[in-house]
C-alpha positions as a LaTeX table, in Angstrom:
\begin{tabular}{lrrr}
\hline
Residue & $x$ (\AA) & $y$ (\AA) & $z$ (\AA) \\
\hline
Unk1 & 15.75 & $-19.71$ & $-1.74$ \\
Unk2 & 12.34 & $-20.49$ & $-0.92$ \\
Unk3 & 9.81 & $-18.14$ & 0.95 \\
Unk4 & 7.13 & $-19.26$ & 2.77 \\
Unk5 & 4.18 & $-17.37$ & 4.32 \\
Unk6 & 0.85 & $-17.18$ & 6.08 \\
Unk7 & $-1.69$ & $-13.71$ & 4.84 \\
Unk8 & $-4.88$ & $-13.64$ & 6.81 \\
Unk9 & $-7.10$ & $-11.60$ & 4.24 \\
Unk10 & $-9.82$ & $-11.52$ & 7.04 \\
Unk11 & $-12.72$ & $-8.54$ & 5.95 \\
Unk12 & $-10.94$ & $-5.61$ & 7.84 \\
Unk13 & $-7.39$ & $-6.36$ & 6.82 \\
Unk14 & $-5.35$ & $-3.06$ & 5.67 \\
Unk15 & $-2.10$ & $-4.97$ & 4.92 \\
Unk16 & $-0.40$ & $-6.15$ & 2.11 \\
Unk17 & 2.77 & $-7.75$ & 1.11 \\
Unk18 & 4.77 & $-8.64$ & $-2.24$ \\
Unk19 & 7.10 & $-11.30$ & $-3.08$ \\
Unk20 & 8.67 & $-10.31$ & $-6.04$ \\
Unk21 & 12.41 & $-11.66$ & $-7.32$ \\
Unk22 & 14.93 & $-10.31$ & $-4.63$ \\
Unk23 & 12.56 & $-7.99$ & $-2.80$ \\
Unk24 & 9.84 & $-9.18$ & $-0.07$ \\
Unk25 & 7.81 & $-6.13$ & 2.06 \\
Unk26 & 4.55 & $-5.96$ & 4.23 \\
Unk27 & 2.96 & $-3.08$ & 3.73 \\
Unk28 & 0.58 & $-1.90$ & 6.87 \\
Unk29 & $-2.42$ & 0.09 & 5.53 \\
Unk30 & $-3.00$ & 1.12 & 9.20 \\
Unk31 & $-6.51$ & 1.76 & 9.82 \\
Unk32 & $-8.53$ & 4.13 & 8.53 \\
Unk33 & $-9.37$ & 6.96 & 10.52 \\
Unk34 & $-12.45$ & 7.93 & 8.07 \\
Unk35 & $-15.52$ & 5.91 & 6.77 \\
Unk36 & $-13.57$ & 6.33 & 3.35 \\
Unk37 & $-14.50$ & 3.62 & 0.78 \\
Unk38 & $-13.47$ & 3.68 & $-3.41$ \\
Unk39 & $-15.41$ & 2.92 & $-6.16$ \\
Unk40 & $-13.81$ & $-1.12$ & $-5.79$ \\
Unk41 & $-14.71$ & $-0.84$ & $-2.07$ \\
Unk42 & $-11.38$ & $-0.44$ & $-0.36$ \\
Unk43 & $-11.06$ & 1.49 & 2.81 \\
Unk44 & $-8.46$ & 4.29 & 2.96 \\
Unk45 & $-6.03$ & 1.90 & 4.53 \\
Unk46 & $-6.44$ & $-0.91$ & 1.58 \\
Unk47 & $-5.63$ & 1.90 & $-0.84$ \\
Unk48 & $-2.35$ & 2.87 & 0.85 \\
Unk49 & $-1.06$ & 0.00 & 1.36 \\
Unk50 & $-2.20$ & $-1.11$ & $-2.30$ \\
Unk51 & $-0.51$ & 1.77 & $-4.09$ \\
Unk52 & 2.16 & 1.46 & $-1.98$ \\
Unk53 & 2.83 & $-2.45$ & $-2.72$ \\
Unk54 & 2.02 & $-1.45$ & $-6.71$ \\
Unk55 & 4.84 & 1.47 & $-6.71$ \\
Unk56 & 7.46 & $-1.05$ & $-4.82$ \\
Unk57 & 6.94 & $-3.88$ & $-7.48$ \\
Unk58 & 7.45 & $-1.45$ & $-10.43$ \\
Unk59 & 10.73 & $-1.71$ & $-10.62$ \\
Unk60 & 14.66 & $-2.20$ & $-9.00$ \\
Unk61 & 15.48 & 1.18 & $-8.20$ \\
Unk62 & 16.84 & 1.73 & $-4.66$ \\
Unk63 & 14.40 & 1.41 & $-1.96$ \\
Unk64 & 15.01 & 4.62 & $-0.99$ \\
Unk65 & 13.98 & 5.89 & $-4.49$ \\
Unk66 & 11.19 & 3.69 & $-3.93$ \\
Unk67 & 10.10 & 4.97 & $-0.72$ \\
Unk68 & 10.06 & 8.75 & $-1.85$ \\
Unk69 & 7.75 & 7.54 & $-4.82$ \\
Unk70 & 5.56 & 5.57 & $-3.30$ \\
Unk71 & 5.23 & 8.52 & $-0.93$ \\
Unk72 & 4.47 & 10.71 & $-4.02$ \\
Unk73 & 1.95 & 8.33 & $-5.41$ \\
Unk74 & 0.06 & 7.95 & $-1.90$ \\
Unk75 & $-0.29$ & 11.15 & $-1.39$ \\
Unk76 & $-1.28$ & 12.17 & $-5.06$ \\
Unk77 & $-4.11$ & 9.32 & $-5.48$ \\
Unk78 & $-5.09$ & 10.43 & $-1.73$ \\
Unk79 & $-5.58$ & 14.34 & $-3.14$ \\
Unk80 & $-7.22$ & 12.36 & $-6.14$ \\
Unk81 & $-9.95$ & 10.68 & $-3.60$ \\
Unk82 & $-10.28$ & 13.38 & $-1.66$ \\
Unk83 & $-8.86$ & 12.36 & 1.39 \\
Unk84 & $-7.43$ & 14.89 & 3.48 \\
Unk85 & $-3.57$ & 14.49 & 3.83 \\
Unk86 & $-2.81$ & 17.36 & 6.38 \\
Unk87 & $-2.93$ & 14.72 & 9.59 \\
\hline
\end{tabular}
């Protein structure tokens, strides 16, 4: 099968996407409702949808099982940053 596609990374872009063996996703950051920024200059949005993408590609668990981790992991490395996750 072949998979083609267009990514605008234009310089307030929150999405991501990953082609990986049997499994394609987009993953919208959605945008950031704080001036957040980490230490490698991502907005809040870049981050979620970045450790989101990274938890999806680990592995071929279900993508339920997937979902609930990648749920876990956002909302750990979001405690870890500070952000508030009570919105």
């Amino acid at each position: 099968m072949k998979i083609s596609y267009v990514y605008d990374e234009g310089p307030r872009k929150e999405d991501n996407y990953l082609i990986k063996d049997n499994l394609a996703g987009v993953f919208d950051g959605a945008n950031s409702r704080t001036n957040f920024i980490d230490q490698q200059g991502l907005s809040g949005g870049q981050l979620a949808a970045q450790i989101v993408k990274d938890t999806f590609a680990l592995d071929d668990r279900s993508l339920q099982d997937l979902a609930i981790l990648a749920n876990q992991n956002l909302k750990s490395q979001m405690m870890a940053h500070g952000v508030d996750t009570n919105d």
